[in-house]
C-alpha positions as CSV (number, residue, x, y, z in Angstrom):
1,X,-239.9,-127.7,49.8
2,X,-239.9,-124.0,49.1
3,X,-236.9,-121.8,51.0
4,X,-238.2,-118.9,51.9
5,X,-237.2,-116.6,54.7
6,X,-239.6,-117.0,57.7
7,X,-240.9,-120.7,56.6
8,X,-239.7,-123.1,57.7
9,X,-237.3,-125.5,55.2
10,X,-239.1,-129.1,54.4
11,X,-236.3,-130.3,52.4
12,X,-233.7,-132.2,54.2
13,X,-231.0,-133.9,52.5
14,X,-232.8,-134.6,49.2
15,X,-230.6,-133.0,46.5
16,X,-231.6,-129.5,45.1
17,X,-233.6,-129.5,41.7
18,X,-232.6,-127.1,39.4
19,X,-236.0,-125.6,39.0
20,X,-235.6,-124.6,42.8
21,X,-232.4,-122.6,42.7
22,X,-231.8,-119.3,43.6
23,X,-229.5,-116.9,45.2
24,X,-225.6,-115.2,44.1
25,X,-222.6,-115.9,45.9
26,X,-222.5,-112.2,47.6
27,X,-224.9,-114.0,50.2
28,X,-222.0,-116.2,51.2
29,X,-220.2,-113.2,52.1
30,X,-222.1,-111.8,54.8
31,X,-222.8,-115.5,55.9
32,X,-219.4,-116.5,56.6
33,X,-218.7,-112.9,57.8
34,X,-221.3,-113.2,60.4
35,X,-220.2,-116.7,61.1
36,X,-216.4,-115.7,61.8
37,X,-216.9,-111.9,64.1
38,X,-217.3,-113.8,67.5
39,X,-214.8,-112.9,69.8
40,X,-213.3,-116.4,70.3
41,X,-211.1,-115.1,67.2
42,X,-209.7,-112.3,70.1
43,X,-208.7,-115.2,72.3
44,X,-207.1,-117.1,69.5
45,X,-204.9,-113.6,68.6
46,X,-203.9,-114.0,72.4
47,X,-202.9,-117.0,72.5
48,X,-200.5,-116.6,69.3
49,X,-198.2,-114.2,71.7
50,X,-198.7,-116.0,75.3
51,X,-198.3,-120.1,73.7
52,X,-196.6,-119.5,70.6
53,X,-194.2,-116.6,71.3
54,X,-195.1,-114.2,68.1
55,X,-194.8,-110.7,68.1
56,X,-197.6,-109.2,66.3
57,X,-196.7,-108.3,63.0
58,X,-195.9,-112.1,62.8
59,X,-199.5,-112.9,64.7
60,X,-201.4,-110.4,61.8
61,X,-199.6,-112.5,59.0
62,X,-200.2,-115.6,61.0
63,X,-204.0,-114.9,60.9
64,X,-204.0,-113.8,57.5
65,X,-202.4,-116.9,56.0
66,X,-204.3,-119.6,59.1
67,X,-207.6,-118.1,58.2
68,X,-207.1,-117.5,54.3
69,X,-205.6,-120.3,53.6
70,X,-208.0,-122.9,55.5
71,X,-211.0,-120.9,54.0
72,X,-209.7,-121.8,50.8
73,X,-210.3,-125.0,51.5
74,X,-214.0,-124.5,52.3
75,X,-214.4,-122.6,49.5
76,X,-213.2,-125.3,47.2
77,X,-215.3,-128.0,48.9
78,X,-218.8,-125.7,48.8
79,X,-218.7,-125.5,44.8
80,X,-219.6,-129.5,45.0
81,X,-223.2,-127.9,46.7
82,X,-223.7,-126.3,43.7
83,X,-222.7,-129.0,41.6
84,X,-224.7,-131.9,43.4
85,X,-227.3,-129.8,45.0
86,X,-227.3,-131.9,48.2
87,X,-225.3,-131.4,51.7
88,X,-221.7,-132.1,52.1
89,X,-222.0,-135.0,54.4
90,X,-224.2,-136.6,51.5
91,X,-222.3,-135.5,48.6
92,X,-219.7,-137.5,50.5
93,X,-221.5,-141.1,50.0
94,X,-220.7,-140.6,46.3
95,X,-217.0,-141.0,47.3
96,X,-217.1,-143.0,50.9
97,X,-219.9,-145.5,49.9
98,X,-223.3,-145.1,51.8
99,X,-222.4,-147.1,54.3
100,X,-219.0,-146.6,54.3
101,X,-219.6,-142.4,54.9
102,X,-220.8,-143.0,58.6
103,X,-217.8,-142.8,59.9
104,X,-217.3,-139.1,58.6
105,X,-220.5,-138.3,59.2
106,X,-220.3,-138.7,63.2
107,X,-216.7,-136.8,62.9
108,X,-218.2,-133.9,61.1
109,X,-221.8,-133.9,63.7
110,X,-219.4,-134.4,66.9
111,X,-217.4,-131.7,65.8
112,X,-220.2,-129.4,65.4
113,X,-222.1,-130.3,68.5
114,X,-218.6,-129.3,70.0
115,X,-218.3,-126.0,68.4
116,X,-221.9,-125.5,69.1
117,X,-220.9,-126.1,73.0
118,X,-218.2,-123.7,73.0
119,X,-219.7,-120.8,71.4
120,X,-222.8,-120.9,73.4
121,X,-221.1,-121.4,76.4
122,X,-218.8,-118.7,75.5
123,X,-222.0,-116.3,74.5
124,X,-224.1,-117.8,78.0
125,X,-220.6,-116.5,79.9
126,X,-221.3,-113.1,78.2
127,X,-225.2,-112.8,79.0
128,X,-224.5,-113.8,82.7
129,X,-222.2,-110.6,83.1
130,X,-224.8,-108.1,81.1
131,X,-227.8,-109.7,84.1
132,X,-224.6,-109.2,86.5
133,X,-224.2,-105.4,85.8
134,X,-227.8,-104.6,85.7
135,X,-228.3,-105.7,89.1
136,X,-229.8,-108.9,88.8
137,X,-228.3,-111.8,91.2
138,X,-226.6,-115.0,89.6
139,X,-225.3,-117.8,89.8
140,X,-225.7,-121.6,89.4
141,X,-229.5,-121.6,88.1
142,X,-229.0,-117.9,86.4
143,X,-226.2,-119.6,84.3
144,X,-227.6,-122.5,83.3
145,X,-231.3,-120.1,82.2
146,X,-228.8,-118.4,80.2
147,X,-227.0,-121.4,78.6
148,X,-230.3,-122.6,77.7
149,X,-231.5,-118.8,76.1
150,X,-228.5,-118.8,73.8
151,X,-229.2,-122.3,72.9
152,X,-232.9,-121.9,72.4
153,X,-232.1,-118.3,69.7
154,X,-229.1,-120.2,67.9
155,X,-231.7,-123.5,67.5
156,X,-234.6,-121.0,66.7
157,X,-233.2,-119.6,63.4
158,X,-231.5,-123.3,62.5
159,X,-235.0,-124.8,62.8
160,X,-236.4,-122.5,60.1
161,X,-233.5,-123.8,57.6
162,X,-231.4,-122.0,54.9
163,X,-233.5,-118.9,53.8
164,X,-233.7,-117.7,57.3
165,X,-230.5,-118.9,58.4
166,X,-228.9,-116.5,55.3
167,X,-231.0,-113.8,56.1
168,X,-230.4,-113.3,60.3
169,X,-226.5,-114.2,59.3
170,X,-226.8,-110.8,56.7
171,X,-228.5,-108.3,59.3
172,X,-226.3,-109.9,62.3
173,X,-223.2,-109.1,60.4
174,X,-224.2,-105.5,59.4
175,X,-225.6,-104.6,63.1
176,X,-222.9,-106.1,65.4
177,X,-220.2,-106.5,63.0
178,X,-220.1,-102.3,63.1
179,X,-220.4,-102.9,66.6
180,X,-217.6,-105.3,66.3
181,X,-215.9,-102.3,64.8
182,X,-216.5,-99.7,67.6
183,X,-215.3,-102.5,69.7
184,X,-212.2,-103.5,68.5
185,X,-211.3,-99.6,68.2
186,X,-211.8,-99.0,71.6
187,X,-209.6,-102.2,72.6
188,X,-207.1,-100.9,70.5
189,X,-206.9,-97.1,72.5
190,X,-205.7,-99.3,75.6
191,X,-202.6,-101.1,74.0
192,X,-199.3,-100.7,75.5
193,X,-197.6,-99.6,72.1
194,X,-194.2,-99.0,73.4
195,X,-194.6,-102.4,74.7
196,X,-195.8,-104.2,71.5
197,X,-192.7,-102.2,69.7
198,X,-190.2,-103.8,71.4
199,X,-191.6,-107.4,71.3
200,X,-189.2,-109.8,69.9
201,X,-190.1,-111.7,67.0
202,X,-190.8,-115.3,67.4
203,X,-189.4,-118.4,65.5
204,X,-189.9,-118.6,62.1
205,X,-190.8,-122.3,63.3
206,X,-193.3,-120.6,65.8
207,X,-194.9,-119.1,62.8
208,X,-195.3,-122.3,61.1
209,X,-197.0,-123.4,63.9
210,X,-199.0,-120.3,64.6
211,X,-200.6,-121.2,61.1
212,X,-201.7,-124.2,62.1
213,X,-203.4,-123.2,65.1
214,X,-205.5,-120.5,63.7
215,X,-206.5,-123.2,60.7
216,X,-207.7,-125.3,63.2
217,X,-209.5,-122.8,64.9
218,X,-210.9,-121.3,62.1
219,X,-211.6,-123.3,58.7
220,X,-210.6,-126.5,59.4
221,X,-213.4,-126.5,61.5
222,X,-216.1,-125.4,58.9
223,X,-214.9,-127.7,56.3
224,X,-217.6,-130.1,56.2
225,X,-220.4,-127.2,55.8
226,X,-219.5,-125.1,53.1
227,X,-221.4,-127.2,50.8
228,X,-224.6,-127.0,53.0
229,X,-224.9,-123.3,52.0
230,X,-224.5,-123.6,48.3
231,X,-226.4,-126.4,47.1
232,X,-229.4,-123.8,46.7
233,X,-227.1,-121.4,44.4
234,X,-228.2,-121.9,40.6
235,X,-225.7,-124.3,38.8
236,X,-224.1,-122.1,36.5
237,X,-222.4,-119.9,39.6
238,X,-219.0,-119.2,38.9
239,X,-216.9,-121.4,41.2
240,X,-214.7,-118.5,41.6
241,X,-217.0,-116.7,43.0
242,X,-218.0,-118.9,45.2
243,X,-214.4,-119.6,46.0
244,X,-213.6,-115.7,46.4
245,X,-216.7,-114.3,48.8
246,X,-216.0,-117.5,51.1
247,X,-211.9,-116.6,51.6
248,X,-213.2,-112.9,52.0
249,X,-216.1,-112.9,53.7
250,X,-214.1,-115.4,56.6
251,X,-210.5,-114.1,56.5
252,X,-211.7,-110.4,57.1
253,X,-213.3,-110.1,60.5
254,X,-210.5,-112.8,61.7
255,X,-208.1,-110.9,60.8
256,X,-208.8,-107.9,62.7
257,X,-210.2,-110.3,65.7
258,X,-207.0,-112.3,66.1
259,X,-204.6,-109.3,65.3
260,X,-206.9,-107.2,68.2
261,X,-206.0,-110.3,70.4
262,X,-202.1,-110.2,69.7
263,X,-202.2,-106.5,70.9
264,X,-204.2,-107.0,73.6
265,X,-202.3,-109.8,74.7
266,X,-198.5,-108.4,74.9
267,X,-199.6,-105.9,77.6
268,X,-201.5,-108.9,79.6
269,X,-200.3,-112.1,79.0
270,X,-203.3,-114.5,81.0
271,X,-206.0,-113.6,78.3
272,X,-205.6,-116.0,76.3
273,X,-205.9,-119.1,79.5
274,X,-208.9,-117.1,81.0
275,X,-211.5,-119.3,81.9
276,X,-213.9,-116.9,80.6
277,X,-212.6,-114.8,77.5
278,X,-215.4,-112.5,77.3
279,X,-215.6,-111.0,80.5
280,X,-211.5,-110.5,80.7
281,X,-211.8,-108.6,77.5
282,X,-214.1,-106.8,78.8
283,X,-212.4,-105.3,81.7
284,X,-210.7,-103.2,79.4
285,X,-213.6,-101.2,78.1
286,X,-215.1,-97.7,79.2
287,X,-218.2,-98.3,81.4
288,X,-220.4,-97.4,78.9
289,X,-219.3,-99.5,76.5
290,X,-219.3,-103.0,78.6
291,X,-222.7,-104.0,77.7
292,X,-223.0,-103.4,74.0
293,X,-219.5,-104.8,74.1
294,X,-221.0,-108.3,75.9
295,X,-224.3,-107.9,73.3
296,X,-222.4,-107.4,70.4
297,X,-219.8,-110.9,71.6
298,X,-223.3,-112.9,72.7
299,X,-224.6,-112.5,68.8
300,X,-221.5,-113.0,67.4
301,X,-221.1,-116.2,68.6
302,X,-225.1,-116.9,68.1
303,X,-223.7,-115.6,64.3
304,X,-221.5,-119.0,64.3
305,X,-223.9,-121.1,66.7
306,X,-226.9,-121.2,64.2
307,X,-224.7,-121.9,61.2
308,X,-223.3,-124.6,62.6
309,X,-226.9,-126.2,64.3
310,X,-228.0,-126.4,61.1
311,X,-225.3,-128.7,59.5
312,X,-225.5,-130.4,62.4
313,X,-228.7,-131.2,62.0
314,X,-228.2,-132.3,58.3
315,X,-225.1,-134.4,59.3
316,X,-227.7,-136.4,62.1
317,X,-230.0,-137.2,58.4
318,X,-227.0,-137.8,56.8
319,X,-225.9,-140.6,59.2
320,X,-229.2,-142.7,58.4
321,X,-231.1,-140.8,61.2
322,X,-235.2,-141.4,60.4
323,X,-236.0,-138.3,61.8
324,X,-237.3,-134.6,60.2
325,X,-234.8,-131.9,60.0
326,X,-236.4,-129.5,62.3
327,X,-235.7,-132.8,64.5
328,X,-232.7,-132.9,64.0
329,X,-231.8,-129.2,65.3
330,X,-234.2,-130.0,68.4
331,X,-231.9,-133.3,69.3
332,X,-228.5,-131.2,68.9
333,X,-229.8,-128.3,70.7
334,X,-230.8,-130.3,74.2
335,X,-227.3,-132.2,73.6
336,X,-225.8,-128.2,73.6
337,X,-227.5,-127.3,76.5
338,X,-226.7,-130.4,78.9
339,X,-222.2,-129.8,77.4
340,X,-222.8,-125.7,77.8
341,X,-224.2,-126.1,81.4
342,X,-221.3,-128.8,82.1
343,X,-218.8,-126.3,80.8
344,X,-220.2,-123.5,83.2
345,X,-221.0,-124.5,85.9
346,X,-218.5,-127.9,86.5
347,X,-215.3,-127.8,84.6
348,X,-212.8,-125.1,85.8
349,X,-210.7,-124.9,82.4
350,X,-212.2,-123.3,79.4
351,X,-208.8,-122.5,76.9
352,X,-207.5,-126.0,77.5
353,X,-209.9,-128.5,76.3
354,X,-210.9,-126.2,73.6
355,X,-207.2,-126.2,71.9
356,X,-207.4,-129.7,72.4
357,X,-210.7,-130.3,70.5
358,X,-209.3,-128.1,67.9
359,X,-206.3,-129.5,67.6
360,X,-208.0,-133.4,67.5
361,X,-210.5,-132.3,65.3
362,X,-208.4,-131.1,62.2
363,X,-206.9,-134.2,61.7
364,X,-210.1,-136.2,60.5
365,X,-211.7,-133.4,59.0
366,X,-208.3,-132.3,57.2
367,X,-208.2,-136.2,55.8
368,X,-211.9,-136.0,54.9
369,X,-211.7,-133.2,52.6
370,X,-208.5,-134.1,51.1
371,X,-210.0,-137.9,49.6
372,X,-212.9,-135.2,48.7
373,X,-211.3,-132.9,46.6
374,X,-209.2,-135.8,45.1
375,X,-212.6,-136.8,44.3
376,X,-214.0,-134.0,43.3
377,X,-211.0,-133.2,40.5
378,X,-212.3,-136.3,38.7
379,X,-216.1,-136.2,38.8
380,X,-218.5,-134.8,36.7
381,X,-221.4,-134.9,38.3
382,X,-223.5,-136.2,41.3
383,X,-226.3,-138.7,40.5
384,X,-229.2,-137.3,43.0
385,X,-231.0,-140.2,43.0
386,X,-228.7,-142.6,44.3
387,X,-227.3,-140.1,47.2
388,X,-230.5,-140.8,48.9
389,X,-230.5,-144.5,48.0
390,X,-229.3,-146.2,50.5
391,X,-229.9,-149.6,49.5
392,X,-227.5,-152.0,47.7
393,X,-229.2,-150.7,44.6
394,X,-227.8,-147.7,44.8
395,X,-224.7,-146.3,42.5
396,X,-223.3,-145.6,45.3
397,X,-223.5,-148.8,47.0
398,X,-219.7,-150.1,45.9
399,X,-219.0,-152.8,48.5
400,X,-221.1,-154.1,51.0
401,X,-222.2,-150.4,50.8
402,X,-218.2,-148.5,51.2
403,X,-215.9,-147.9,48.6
404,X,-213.0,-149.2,50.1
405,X,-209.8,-147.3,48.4
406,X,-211.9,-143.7,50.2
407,X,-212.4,-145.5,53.7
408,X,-208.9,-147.1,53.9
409,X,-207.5,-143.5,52.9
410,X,-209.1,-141.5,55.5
411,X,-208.5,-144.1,58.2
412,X,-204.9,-144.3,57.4
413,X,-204.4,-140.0,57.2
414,X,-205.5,-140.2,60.5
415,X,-203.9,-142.5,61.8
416,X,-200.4,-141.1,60.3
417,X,-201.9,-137.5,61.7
418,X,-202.3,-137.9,64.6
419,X,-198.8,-140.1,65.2
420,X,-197.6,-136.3,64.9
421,X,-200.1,-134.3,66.7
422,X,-199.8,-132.9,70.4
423,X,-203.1,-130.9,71.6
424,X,-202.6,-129.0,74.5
425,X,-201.4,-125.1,76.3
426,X,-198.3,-124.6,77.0
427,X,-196.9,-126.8,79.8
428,X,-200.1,-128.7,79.9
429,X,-200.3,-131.5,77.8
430,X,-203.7,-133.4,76.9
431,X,-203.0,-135.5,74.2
432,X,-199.2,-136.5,72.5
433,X,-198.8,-139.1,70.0
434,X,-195.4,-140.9,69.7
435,X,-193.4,-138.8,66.9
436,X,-195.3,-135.5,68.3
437,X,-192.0,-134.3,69.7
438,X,-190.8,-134.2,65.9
439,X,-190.4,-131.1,63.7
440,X,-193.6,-132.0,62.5
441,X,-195.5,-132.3,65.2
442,X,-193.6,-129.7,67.3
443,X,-195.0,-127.2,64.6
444,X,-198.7,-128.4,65.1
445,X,-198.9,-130.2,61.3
446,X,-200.4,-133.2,61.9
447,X,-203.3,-132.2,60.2
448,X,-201.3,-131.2,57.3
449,X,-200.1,-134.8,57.0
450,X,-203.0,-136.2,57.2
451,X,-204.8,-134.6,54.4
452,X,-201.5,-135.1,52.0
453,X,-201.1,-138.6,53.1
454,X,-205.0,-138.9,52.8
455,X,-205.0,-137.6,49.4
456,X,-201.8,-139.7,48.3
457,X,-203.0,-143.0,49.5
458,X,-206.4,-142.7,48.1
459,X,-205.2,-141.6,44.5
460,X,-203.1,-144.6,44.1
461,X,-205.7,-146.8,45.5
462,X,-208.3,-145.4,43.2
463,X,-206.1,-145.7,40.3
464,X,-205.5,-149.5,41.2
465,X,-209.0,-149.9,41.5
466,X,-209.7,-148.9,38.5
467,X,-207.1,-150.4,36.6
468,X,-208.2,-154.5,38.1
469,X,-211.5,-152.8,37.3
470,X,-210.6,-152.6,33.4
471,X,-209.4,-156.3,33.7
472,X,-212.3,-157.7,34.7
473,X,-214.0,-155.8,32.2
474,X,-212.2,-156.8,29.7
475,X,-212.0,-160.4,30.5
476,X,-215.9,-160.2,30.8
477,X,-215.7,-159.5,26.6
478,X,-213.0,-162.0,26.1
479,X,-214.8,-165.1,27.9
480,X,-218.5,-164.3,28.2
481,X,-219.4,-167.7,29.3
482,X,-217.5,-166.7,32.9
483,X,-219.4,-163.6,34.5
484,X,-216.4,-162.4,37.0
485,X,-216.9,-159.9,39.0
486,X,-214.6,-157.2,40.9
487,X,-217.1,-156.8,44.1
488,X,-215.3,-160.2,46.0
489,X,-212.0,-157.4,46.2
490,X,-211.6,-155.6,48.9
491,X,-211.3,-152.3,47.8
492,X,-212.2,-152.4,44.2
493,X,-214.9,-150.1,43.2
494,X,-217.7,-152.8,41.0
495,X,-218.9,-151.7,37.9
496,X,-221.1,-148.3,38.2
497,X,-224.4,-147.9,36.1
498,X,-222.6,-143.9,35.5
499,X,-220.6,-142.2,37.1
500,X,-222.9,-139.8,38.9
């Protein structure tokens, strides 16, 4: 199960054995880098100063503490890779149950399929406008070939696994992230600065919810994958390190991406609802410049598109899936193509369903990784062989295969989430729940409640577990003729063989 760059990967979900480990953190760096230099991140910038109302001093320290901040997160979660040596959607049976981490796992795979979508369909947009300029005709069948090219490169380098996938994310980020850099320049030279000078500052409750936006668009989204990169990295890797290249190698291109789109935006004001983003901030550039502009935004987002086809792919095996890995990319990939063509060619409205997915999206995810890390403060280690046990034999088994104080935790952060969430642009509403037109939810935090109440809720249920737990135990050694047990409670862990 070798990972070598330009083989492809074997290994699926089985846990990584220490023998097999390889690799320093710095490669994180350029992965997430590559990962984060699409230009969706311009779009987000815009849509700080056209929804939210931020000038853009406030949209630069918006980005910097959305982007930092939620990237924290993922770094936390991907030192459990190095810890358990397995995915993050499996590490999570240890603290869902096998059974009981389904439900995760199909939020964590529908959210990448949908990121998938949008940044193909985003990079498709692009490629139609380079065939455009160099005279050859499009239209209905030109778009969908090009959906389906972008699909096919971003499913190419996830089929050979995590080797290759490290190695395109490190040259991608060197060659069209100093692209990226020329770009961005040259955006810059057409800002209205007297214009952005006398901007009015936003709200300082804007800016509270201008945080929240970019973490949605940005780490929130990734939180479920960090792990998927680091299980490979030897066990004795600093966590801090690990921690430290994610936040950089993230935060830094967004950043300048969303603080480009803040500028950009305060001199024209419908970038940010353009149904394609690419081609609107292209219109900007010198002639010369257009089409390395629209190559450098088609493998930025194939830069995010094959990172996130490959934990896709490992979420699929995660959910119980019989199917090889390589499979696994190969399903995701038509399901891509058939949502990108959609996207394309029928729906009319690209900014609006894509703030609500985002939006939607961080409220489970947020939950997930906040009963994680809870988790995560109190365990030692992962047993590997009962992460791929999925019978009732299995550590990991709990009750009736979910550990019940995790399950019930997650289910209600949602729920109490997305009583505050509203996803939508503007005027335009798509989704409001009933205590969204609170402070809370005004400000875009019900992902923020969710995790705390997530995290809350499943510390005192663990604790309670544990304590009828130590009852039973101890009545077991008082009466030894009576053999009770804790698995007929709902929501008491049973007695574990370790502690994994």
């Amino acid at each position: 199960m070798g990972d070598t760059v330009g083989v492809i990967e074997s290994r699926g979900i089985e846990p990584v054995p220490d023998e097999e480990r390889h690799g320093e953190p710095l490669g994180l760096f350029w992965m997430w880098f590559g990962a984060n230099m699409g230009v969706l991140g311009i779009t987000l910038g815009a849509a700080l100063v056209t929804f939210t109302g931020l000038n853009v001093v406030q949209a630069a320290m918006v980005a910097a503490l959305g982007a930092a901040g939620s990237f924290l997160l993922v770094g936390l979660l991907s030192t459990a890779g190095k810890r358990g040596g397995a995915p993050a959607l499996t590490l999570s049976r240890a603290v869902f149950g096998i059974r009981g981490n389904w439900a995760p796992t199909l939020v964590s795979w529908l959210g990448f399929v949908g990121w998938e979508t949008v940044m193909c369909t985003t990079a498709a947009f692009a490629l139609v406008r380079v065939l455009s300029l160099i005279g050859v005709p499009t239209g209905t069948v030109t778009t969908a070939a090009c959906v389906l090219v972008v699909v096919m490169i971003a499913a190419f380098v996830g089929l050979f696994g995590h080797a290759t996938v490290m190695w395109v994310q490190k040259w991608l980020t060197w060659v069209f992230g100093a692209l990226s850099i020329v770009v961005v320049g040259l955006l810059l030279l057409t800002v209205d600065w007297a214009e952005v000078l006398d901007m009015p500052a936003g709200s300082w409750t804007a800016v509270i919810s201008g945080v929240g936006f970019i973490a949605a668009g940005t780490g929130l989204g990734w939180l479920t994958a960090g792990a998927d990169y680091t299980r490979y990295l030897p066990r004795a890797t600093r966590s801090a390190r690990i921690v430290a290249v994610t936040v950089a190698g993230a935060a830094l291109p967004l950043v300048v991406l969303i603080s480009t789109g803040a500028l950009m935006a305060s001199g024209d004001a419908e970038l940010a609802a353009a149904n394609d983003p690419v081609a609107a901030i292209g219109t900007v550039l010198p002639n010369w410049m257009i089409i390395p502009y629209l190559m450098t935004a088609v493998f930025g987002l194939i830069a995010g598109a094959d990172l996130s086809m490959y934990s896709s792919g490992l979420n699929l095996l995660t959910g119980g899936i019989r199917i090889r890995r390589t499979t696994a990319v190969a399903v995701d990939a038509v399901l891509i193509t058939a949502g990108g063509i959609y996207i394309t060619i029928v729906a009319q409205d690209f900014f609006g369903p894509f703030t609500a997915f985002l939006t939607l999206l961080a409220v489970p995810l947020t939950a997930w990784a906040a009963v994680f890390l809870v988790d995560m403060s109190t365990r030692r280690s992962y047993d590997a062989a009962a992460l791929v046990d999925t019978t009732s034999g299995s550590v990991y088994w709990y009750r009736l295969g979910v550990n019940w104080p995790a399950l019930l935790a997650w289910l209600a952060g949602i729920t109490l989430g997305v009583l505050f969430t509203r996803a939508g642009v503007g005027d335009t509403v798509w989704f409001a729940g009933p205590w969204a037109s609170t402070w809370v939810g005004q400000n875009s935090l019900g992902w923020l409640v969710a995790g705390i109440s997530a995290a809350v809720l499943f510390s005192a249920l663990s604790q309670l577990s544990s304590h009828h737990s130590s009852n039973a135990l101890s009545d077991s050694v008082i009466r030894p003729e009576s053999t009770p047990s804790t698995a007929g409670i709902v929501g008491v862990d049973p007695p574990r063989r370790s502690r994994g």
